[in-house]
N, C-alpha and C positions, 0 to 999 in steps of 0.2 A: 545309425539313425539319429541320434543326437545329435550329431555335427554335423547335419543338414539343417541348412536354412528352413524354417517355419513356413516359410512363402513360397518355396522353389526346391531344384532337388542340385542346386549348389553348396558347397560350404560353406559353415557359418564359422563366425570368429572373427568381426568385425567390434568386438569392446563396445557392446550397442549398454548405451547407461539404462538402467530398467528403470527409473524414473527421469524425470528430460534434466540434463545437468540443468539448463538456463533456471530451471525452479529451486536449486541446490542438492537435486539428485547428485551422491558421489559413489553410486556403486556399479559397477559395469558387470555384465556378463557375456561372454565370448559363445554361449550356444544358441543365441534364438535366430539371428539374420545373419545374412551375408554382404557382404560391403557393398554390393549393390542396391539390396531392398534398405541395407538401414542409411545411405545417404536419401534416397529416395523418399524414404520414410521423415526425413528431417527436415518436411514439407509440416507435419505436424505439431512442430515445436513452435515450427513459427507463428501456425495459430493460436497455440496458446498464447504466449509473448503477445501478439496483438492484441487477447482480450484482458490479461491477466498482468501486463511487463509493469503498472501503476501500481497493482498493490506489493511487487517484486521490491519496486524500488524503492513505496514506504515504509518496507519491513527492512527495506537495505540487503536482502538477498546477491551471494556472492555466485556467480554462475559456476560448476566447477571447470571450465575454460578459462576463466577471469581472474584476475588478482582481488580484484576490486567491484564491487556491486555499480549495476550501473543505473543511472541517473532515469528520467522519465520525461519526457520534455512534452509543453504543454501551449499551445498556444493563447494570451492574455485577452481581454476584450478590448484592449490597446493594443493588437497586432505585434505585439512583443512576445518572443518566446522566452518561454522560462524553462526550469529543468530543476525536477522532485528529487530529492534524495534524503529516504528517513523523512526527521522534521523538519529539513530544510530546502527551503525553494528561494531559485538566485537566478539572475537572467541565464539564458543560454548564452554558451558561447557562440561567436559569428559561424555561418556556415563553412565548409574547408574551401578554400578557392577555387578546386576542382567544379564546384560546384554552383561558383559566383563567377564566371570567367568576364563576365560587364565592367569587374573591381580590377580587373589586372592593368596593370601601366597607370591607373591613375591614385588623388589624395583622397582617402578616405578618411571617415570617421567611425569608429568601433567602441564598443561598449563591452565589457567585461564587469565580471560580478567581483574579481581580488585579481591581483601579480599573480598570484600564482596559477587560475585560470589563464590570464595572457601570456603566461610564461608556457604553459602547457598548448593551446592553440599555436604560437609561434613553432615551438619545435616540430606539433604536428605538418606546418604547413612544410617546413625544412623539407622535414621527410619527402615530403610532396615534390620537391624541386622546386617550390618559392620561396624568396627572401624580403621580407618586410620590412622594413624602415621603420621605427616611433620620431617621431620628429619631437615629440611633448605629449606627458600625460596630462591628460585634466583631472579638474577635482574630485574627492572621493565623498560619494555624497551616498546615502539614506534613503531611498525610494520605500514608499509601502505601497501596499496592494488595500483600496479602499472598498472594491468588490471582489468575492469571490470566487478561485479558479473553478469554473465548470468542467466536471470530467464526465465524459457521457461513456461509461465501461458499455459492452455488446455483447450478450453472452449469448448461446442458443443459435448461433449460422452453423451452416452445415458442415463446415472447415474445424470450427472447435468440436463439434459430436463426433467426428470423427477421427480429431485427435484425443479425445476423451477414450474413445473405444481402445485406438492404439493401445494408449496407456493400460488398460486393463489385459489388451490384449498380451502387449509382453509382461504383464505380472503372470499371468497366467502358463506363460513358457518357461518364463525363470522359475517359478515353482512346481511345473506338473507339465515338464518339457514331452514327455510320452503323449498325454492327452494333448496338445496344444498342437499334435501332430495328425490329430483323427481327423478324418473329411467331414465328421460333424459343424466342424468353425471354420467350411471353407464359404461360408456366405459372410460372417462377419469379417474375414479375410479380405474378401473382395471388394465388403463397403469400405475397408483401410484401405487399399488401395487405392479406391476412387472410382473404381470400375463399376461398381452397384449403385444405389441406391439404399437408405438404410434402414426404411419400409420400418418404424419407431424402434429400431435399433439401441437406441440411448435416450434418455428421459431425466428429466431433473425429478431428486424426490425432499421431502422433507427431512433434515438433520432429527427432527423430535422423532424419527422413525426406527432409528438405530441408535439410539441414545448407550447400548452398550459397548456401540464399535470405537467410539473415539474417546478419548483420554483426558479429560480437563488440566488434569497434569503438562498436557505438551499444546499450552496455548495457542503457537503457531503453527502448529505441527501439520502435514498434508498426512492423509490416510489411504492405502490402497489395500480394500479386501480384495479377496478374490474363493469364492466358494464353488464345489463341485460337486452334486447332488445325485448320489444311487436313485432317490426314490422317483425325481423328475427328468431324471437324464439330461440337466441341463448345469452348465456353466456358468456364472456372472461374478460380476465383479462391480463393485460401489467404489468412485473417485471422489475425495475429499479435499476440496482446497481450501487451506489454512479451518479447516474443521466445520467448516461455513456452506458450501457451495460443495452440494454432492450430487451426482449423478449417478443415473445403473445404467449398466451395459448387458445387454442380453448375447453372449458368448458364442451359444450356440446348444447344439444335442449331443452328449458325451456317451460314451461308455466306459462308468469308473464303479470298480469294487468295493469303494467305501466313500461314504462322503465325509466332503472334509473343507475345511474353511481357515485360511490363510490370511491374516493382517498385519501390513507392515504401516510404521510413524515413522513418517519421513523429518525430518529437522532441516527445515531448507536453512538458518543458520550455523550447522555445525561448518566447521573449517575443515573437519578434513572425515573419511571413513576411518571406524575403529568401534570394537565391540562396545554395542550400546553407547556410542557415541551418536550417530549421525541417526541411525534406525533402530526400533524393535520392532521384533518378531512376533508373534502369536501364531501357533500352530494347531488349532480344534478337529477335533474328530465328532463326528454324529452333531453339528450344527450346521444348520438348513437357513440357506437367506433368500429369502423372499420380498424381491426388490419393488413390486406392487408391478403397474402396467404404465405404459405411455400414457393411455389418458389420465390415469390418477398424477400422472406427470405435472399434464396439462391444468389439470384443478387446481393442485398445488402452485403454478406460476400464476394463475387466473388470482389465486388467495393472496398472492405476494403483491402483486400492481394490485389489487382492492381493497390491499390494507389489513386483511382479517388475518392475514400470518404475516412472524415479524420474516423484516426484507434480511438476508442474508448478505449484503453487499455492504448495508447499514453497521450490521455486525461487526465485521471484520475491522471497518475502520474503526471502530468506535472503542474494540478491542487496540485496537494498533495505535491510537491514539492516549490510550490508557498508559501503555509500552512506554510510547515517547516522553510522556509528564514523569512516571515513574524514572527514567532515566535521565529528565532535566533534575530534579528534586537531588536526586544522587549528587549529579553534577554541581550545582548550587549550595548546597548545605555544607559543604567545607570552605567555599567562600563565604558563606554568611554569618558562620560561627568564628570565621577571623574576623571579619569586620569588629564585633564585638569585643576584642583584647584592644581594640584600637585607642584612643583617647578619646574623650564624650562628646566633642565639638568635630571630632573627624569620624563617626561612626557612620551618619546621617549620609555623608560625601559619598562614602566607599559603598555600600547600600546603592543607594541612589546611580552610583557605576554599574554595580551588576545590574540592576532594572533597566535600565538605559542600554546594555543590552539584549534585552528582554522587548522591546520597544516595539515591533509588530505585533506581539502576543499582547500589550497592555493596551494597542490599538484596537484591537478583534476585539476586548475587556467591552471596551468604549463602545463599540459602534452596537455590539451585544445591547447593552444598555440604554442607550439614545435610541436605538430602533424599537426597540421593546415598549419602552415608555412613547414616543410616537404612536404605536399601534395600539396600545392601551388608553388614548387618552385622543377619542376621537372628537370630545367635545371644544379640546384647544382652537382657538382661532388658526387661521392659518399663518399669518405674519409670525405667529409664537411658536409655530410648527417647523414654520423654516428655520427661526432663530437657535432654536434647539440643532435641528440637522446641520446647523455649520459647524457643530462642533466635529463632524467626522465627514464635512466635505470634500471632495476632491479638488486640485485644481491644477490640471495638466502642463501648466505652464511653472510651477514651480521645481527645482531641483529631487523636492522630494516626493513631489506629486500633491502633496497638503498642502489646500490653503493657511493664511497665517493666521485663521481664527480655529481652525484643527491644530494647528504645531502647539497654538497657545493652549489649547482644552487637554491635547497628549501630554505636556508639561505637567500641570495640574496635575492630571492620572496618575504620571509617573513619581515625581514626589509623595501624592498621598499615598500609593502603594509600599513605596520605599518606607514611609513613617510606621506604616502598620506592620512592615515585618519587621523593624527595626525594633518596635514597640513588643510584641510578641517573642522578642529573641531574649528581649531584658527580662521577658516576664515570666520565660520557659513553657511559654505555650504554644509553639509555632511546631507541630508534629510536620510531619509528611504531608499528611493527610489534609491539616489548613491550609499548607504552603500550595500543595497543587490547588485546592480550590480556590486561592487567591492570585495565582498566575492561571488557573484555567475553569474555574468556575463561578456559580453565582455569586460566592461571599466577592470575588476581584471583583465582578460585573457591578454588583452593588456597590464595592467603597469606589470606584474609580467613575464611576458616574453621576454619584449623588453630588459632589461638589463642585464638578463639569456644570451641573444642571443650574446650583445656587449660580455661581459667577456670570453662567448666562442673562438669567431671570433677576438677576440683584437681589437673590435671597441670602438671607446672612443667619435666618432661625431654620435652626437642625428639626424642628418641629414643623416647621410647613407642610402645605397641602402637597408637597411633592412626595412624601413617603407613602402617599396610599400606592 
């Protein structure tokens, strides 16, 4: 009976992953499907991927299919695609010729983000059976982004509640394959399928509800309970993604001798399966979850769009954003602290290099700042309102996208930010914790804007009416 498919009365042994590799599932188990429900079944990864592949790609999530984590592509409000990965976003490469067949036999022009992207498209197209010609590269130029990417994530169609279920559904084989085999869950079966309808099957509930099921310890970490209840006779299972974004599944009506509640932390970063590496276990006896109702579902999304509970989406990046500072600072702080051995008239230079590539982050500084003050000071004339916003105007016709009164104001910025970590590095007071709030916080937002503002308006006293 075990080595029958869960869905059918074929064998199963199909290495179905119990969480979906593409999220950094790496553990397989050979008794829930059979190679035909679990390709079939691989309809529901894809809807996660559709709603979820953006925060995959900021966490840098390695599929375990993949070598390498992949990218997130996004299209620009300049009709330019670009492509996320971690903290960094670079154009997309061109589409595969397969796919442009208009471009074949004639001279194009192509845009790549480094060599080594055109290096990588070229061999892809090889494989293809095309052969490319570069007749000349053009210059290697600096583009920023003066607005930013809109991502519109979609959570809640009917394709993701149903791979949500999945998902519970095979936690609940892998750990308690006997019950996962009772006719009790042949309705949530047949809403996997597709065959049913899922009549509130799956509900989104609030994280502050199960405050004991998830780990602070494993910041990124996905979570999959799964509980099986003598006194209710029923099954369910709560999906956690990145500890943020949880859902219950209503499993179905059991007959089990003991109840019992199973929790696995998933590590969509670990590199490979290995004890307490990728997962932990928790295994409870006589603990009862009680996942509330579809409509308290519903309240709880109603509280998220009106603001009275915080947004879960908000979270996660703000979290993951946290990640990426924490590991520029890392990054940073052994160049910063050479700079310093250097000689006193070369420290300034070398400094001023590492910001220089920092240059879209002391952008975002600037435009934080300029817009703030814009909105804060609706009594300015307008002529003085503009004069202010050219400091982080756009202008589509230049190489780097900035007008030459922005290139002159990100100048500014970046020098006086380079002086002030330079200054702090003499003085030993440049922790962690300043350094990121000056490459991503108010203290940057405030030094890299106040002197943008003087050079504008011709202030030259640090006292002015610009500090209110």
């Amino acid at each position: 009976m075990a080595d029958q498919c869960i869905m059918c009365d074929q064998r199963s042994g199909s290495r179905e992953h119990v969480f979906p590799a593409a999220f950094g599932g790496r553990r397989i188990d050979r008794g829930i499907y059979c190679e035909k429900h679990n390709n079939d079944l691989g309809v529901h990864v894809i809807a996660l991927l559709d709603s979820l592949a953006f925060f995959n790609a900021r966490l840098g999530v390695r599929s375990d299919h993949h070598d390498a984590p992949n990218p997130h592509e996004v299209v620009g409000q300049d009709g330019e695609r670009y492509q996320i990965l971690k903290d960094h976003i670079e154009i997309a490469p061109p589409l595969p010729l397969t796919q442009t067949p208009e471009l074949l036999g004639k001279p194009m022009e192509l845009k790549f983000s480094s060599e080594a992207q055109r290096d990588r498209w070229l061999g892809e197209q090889r494989k293809l059976g095309f052969e490319v010609k570069f007749n000349a590269s053009g210059p290697v130029v600096t583009q920023y982004f003066t607005e930013p990417l809109h991502l519109s994530p979609r959570f809640g169609s009917e394709e993701f509640l149903r791979a949500v279920a999945y998902v519970g559904l095979t936690y609940l084989a892998h750990y308690f394959p006997a019950i996962a085999r009772q006719n009790g869950l042949d309705a949530v079966k047949s809403y996997v399928l597709g065959t049913t309808d899922g009549e509130d099957r799956v509900w989104w509930v609030a994280p502050a509800r199960f405050p004991f099921v998830t780990d602070p310890s494993f910041r990124n970490m996905h979570t999959v309970v799964v509980a099986v209840s003598q006194a209710s006779t029923k099954a369910t299972a709560l999906v956690f993604f990145w500890g943020k974004l949880l859902l219950a599944v209503d499993l179905g009506n059991i007959d089990v001798a003991q109840t019992q509640c199973v929790t696995t932390h998933i590590d969509p970063l670990a590199e490979r399966a290995g004890r307490d590496v990728d997962i932990t276990v928790r295994r409870e006896h006589d603990v009862e979850i009680v996942a509330g109702t579809a409509e308290e579902g519903r309240d709880y999304l109603r509280a998220v769009v009106g603001g009275t509970s915080p947004n879960p989406v908000s979270e996660i990046l703000a979290e993951m954003q946290v990640g990426h500072l924490n590991a520029l600072v890392s990054r940073l702080r052994p160049e910063l602290q050479a700079a310093t051995s250097l000689p006193q008239g070369e420290r300034l230079v070398a400094i001023l290099s590492i910001v220089d590539n920092q240059s879209q982050r002391v952008f975002n500084l600037l435009s934080e700042g300029v817009n703030g003050f814009i909105e804060s000071n609706n009594d300015l004339p307008q002529e003085v309102r503009q004069g202010i916003g050219s400091a982080i105007a756009a202008d589509p016709a230049t190489p780097t996208g900035l007008s030459f009164t922005s290139i002159a104001a990100l100048t500014i910025a970046k020098v006086t930010l380079a002086a002030e970590i330079l200054r702090q590095l003499e003085g030993g007071t440049l922790s962690d914790e300043e350094l990121m709030s000056l490459l991503a916080g108010g203290a940057g937002v405030a030094l890299v804007t106040r002197p943008v503002l003087y050079a504008l308006l011709g202030i030259s006293d640090a006292a002015s009416p610009l500090e209110r």
